[in-house]
C-alpha positions, 0 to 999 in steps of 0.5 A: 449551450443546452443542458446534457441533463434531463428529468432523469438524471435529477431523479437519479442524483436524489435516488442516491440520496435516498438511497444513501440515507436508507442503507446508514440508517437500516445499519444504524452506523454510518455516513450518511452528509457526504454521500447526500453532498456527493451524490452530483459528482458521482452521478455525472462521473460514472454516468457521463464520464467514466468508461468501465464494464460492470459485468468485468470490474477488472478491464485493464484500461477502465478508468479509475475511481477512489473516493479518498474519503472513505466514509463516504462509502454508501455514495460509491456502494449505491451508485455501483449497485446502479450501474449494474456491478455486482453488489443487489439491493440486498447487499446495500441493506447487509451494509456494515455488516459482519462479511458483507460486500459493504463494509463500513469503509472500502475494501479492495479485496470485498466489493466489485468496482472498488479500486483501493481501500480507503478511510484514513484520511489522505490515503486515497488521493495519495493513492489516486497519484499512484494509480495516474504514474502507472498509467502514465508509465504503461502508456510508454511502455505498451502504446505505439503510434496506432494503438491505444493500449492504455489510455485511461483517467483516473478520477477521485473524490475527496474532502476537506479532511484528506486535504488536511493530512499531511500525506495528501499535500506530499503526493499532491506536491509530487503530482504537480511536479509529475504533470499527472495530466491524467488525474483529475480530483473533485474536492468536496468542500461542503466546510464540516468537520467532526468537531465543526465547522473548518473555519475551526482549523483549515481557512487556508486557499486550498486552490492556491496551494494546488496551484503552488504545486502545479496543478489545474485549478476550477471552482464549481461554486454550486455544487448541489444542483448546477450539474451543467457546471460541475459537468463542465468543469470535468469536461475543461478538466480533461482537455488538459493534459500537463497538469492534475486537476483539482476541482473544488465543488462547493457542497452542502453535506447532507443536502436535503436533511433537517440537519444538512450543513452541519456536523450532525450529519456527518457520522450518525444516521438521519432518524426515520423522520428526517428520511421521510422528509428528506424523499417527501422534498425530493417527490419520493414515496417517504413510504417507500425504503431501498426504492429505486425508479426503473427509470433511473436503472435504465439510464444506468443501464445505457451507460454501462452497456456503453462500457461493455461496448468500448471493452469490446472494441478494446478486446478487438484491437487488441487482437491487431495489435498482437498481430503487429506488436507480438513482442509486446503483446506477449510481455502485456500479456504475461503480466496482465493475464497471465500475471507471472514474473519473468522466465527464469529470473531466478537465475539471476540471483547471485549465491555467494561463498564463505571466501567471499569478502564482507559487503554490507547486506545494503550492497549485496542489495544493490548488487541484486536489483542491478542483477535482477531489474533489467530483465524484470520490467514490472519492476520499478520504484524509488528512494525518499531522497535516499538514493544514495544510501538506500543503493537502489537505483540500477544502470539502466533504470531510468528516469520516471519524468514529465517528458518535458524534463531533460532528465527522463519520461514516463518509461523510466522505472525510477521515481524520486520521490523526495522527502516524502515517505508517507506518500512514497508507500501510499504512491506504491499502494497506487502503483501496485492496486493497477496491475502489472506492477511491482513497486518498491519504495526505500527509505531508512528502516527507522523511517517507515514509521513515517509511512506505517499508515500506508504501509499497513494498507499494503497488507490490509489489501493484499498488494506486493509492495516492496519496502527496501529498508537499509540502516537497519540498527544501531549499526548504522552509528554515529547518527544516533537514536533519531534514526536507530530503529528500535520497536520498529519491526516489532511493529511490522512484524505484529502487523498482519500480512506483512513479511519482515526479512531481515538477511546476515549475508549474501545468500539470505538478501537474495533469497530475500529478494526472492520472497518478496517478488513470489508474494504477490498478495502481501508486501514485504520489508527487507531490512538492510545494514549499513555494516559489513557482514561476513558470509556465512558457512551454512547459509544458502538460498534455498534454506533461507526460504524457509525462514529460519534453518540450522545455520550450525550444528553441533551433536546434542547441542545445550543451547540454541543461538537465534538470530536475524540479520547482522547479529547471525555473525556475532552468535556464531563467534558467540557459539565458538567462545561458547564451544571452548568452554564445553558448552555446544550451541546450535546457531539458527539464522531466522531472516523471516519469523513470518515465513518460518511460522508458515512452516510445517511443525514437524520442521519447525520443531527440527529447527528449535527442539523442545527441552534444549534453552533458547537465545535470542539475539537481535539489536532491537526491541525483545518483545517480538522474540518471547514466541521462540527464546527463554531468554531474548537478548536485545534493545529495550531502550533508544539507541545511542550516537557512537562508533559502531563498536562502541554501541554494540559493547555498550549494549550488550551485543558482543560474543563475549557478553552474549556468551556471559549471558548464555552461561548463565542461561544454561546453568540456571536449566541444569537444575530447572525444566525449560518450558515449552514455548507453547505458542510456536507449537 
């Protein structure tokens, strides 16, 4: 079989070489190995594989790429700069720098053509999964017999440390049991760590393990320069279609170097010297910084012209299809072009009364995604093996499977995704980074610190992801302190761009649940009780937006009462004790600091007026509260197994107690001033 590569493509691969090594070292930071070891695998893959459009990064059916490790990044940034997107010569020589479209890792949000962010390790191959599900699923929701409407690979580069982390064995293990067909992953096993050598700490048979899982397994055993048989192996990969592909290249990191096979190379620049000798080697003018042959640019050039061509041919038969599909064209259009949630879907949401009966906020949760998700079909995700305590799943949902399967195919919007917490929020990034989406994954509230890697990339990168998290406190009982959540939204609440809800009622979890799904460049977690709870006189949708509101009122009030979640109802018992003893409390419900911080001043200072004292109560960590409260009433300690009513007295949070504590509050600012809580104003 003759060799689909010429003179050109050589030079091309050692450009990125270069190239690679030029931008670490006029960052002096970097990761200049992997990006030499890689460089054959992103040539072949964006040059002979890969369809997509430079001058439109964001074309709906372009194949995917991530580079899971995210260090790695000079490889991806050059080899974008090649194929024409809009990163200049200019920019790989700003790399690292403060608001460059470089940045020392892959950012989403920064640079065109990148799909996810990256660099904690793992969370790119797991992202990768995400991606291929929601091929798969728009693929049964949107192709017909006569047209193709999605139809793409999605391809990712990783190494030897993604494949260590736990979060990438979960997905892969998902994956295999998906037949993600369309996934297909080159495994950079160039044996360097940072302390060393692998044989260190990872000597197991990766392919075995992949295939374990049910994955497609090659080996391209001289992956710095037989580019025949790396090219072959994708081409084999993708002829198969029940099953991900893992691909291991053997590689030698930073190919070329003085120092290429060793650790040394991993995360430092080469030194001028080595560069020289590095392009002298491959016939470069050492000379010659940021060089690149025209000749190399033109066969770039050829591929991404070839990618502008198949988006037009998409754009045209996406013309006929809206001819003979207008139904579903419409709803492709609203979600991809338009990108708008459903008419009117607010509707939907249920408004609940004082007379209503007491219903655990994980049910009246239950109760809205079964109101709201058969008429959103964006909407999709599921529970780590939870189901049945999360209440997440809806009638008519359906199973996301392999069509293989009895129980479902590709256009179910429910994922099971096993114990597998860490990889359900990385799978969610996935799922939401491709468009069209809005993913929740469910779990115990506790339980996202399983996830907080990933979790904390939603926001990073500005995605609408959904953690639906129930079991919310110490109310969740006997269980105990392995699964009461303490300092967990502390946690989440110190971490940027994510919206905590945590609803005391009906009408709060539906406003909840219509935040959430308004944010759409920032995740949320709604937070859940296992415990009934009452519905509350003075609470509505509508206020509950705000993020906190004057629950009840009182003329002149001498304290005010702060509280989130299952502990609103206790303060408002807490304030009527309070009452009989003369002392007036206004009760302020805040189901979201986030939001409520978003607020006008002049609202805010409505709410909690300078000069009065301030409560806050909430059964967990005070140490989010001390930004609003004089005296924050909570759990600074783990929690413990016990009755439900039980706990709540032990700890502290009973209305009689509070009340104890309140007095005690404002006795003591009857002859002191009450500070000015600076920081909310």
């Amino acid at each position: 079989m003759p060799s689909v590569f010429s003179a050109t493509d050589i030079e091309a691969v050692n450009t990125i070489r270069c190239l690679a090594a030029d931008t670490v070292q006029g960052a002096n930071s970097g990761h200049p190995g992997a990006p030499m070891g890689c460089a054959p695998m992103a040539h072949i893959l964006y040059s002979k594989f890969m369809n997509g459009n430079p001058k439109n990064p964001d074309w709906i059916n372009r194949d995917r790429f991530v580079l899971s490790n995210g260090h790695a990044c000079a490889l991806q940034y050059v080899t974008l700069h090649l194929m024409g997107y809009d990163i200049t010569m200019d920019d790989l020589k700003k790399f690292r720098q403060l608001h460059s479209k470089t940045p020392g890792h892959p950012e989403r949000m920064e640079t065109p053509g990148i799909e996810i962010t990256t660099g904690p390790l793992g969370q790119g191959i797991a992202n990768a999964v995400g991606l291929a599900m929601a091929e798969k699923h728009l693929a049964a929701t949107f192709n017909t017999n006569d047209f193709k409407v999605i139809d793409n690979t999605v391809y990712c580069i990783t190494g030897d440390g993604c494949l260590q982390e736990g979060v990438a064995s979960e997905a892969s293990s998902l994956a295999g049991h998906m037949k993600l067909g369309n996934l297909i992953v080159l495994y950079d096993a160039n044996k360097i760590q940072i302390d060393g050598s692998t044989d260190l700490a990872f000597t197991e048979d990766v392919l075995a393990r992949y295939e374990s899982y049910g994955w497609h397994t090659l080996t391209v055993e001289n992956g710095d320069s037989d580019f025949d048989s790396l090219y072959k192996a994708i081409a084999d990969a993708k002829l198969v279609t029940d099953k991900p592909s893992l691909i291991k290249v053997n590689t030698t990191i930073g190919f070329g170097s003085a120092k290429q096979g060793t650790e040394k190379v991993h995360g430092a620049p080469l030194g001028d010297a080595d560069i020289a000798n590095v392009k002298t080697l491959f016939n470069f003018d050492p000379s010659l910084k940021y060089h690149v042959g025209q000749n190399v640019y033109d066969l770039y050039k050829i591929t991404a012209d070839a990618g502008a061509q198949k988006e037009a041919e998409w754009n045209q038969m996406m013309l006929k299809y809206q001819q003979v599909h207008p139904d579903l064209y419409s709803e492709f259009d609203r979600r991809f072009n338009k990108k708008e949630l459903p008419t009117d879907w607010v509707k939907n949401l249920p408004t609940f009364s004082p007379s209503d009966a007491p219903v655990a906020t994980r049910k009246l949760s239950e109760g809205i995604i079964n109101a709201i998700a058969p008429n959103m079909p964006e909407f999709l995700g599921g529970s780590a093996d939870l189901t049945g305590s999360n209440l997440t799943y809806w009638k008519t949902a359906g199973e996301f499977q392999h069509p293989s399967y009895d129980f479902g195919d590709y256009s179910g919007r429910y994922i099971r995704y096993g114990v597998r917490e860490h990889a359900m929020a990385a799978i969610s990034n996935g799922l939401a980074a491709y468009g069209g989406l809005v993913p929740f994954a469910s779990t115990f509230l506790n339980f996202i610190s399983y996830a907080v890697g990933a979790s904390r990339l939603s926001a990073l990168q500005q995605l609408q992801v959904i953690y639906i998290m129930t079991h919310d406190s110490i109310g969740l009982g006997e269980d105990g302190p392995t699964h009461q959540p303490i300092e967990t939204l502390a946690m989440l609440r110190a971490t940027p761009n994510t919206v905590v809800l945590r609803p005391a009622d009906g009408n709060e979890t539906s406003a909840s649940y219509l935040s959430a799904l308004s944010y759409r460049d920032r995740p949320s977690v709604i937070c859940l009780t296992r415990q009934n709870l009452p519905q509350l006189q003075g609470s509505s949708i509508e206020s509950a937006l705000k993020g906190g509101y004057v629950l009840q009122d009182v003329p002149n009030p001498d304290l005010i009462l702060i509280a989130t979640g299952s502990e609103v109802s206790i303060c408002v018992d807490t304030a009527k004790l309070l009452s009989s003893e003369g002392i007036n409390c206004r009760v302020v419900s805040m189901p979201s600091s986030e939001i409520f911080d978003e607020q006008p001043e002049e609202y805010r200072k409505q709410v909690l007026p300078n000069g009065i004292p301030r409560i806050s109560v909430e059964a967990m960590s005070t140490s989010p509260w001390y930004k609003y409260a004089h005296h924050p009433i909570g759990i600074d300690t783990f929690g413990a197994s016990g009755k439900i009513d039980d706990l709540y007295n032990y700890f502290g949070l009973t209305p009689s107690k509070i009340a104890e504590k309140a007095k005690s509050v404002v006795q003591f600012y009857k002859t002191n001033p009450v500070p000015v809580i600076e920081k909310l104003w």
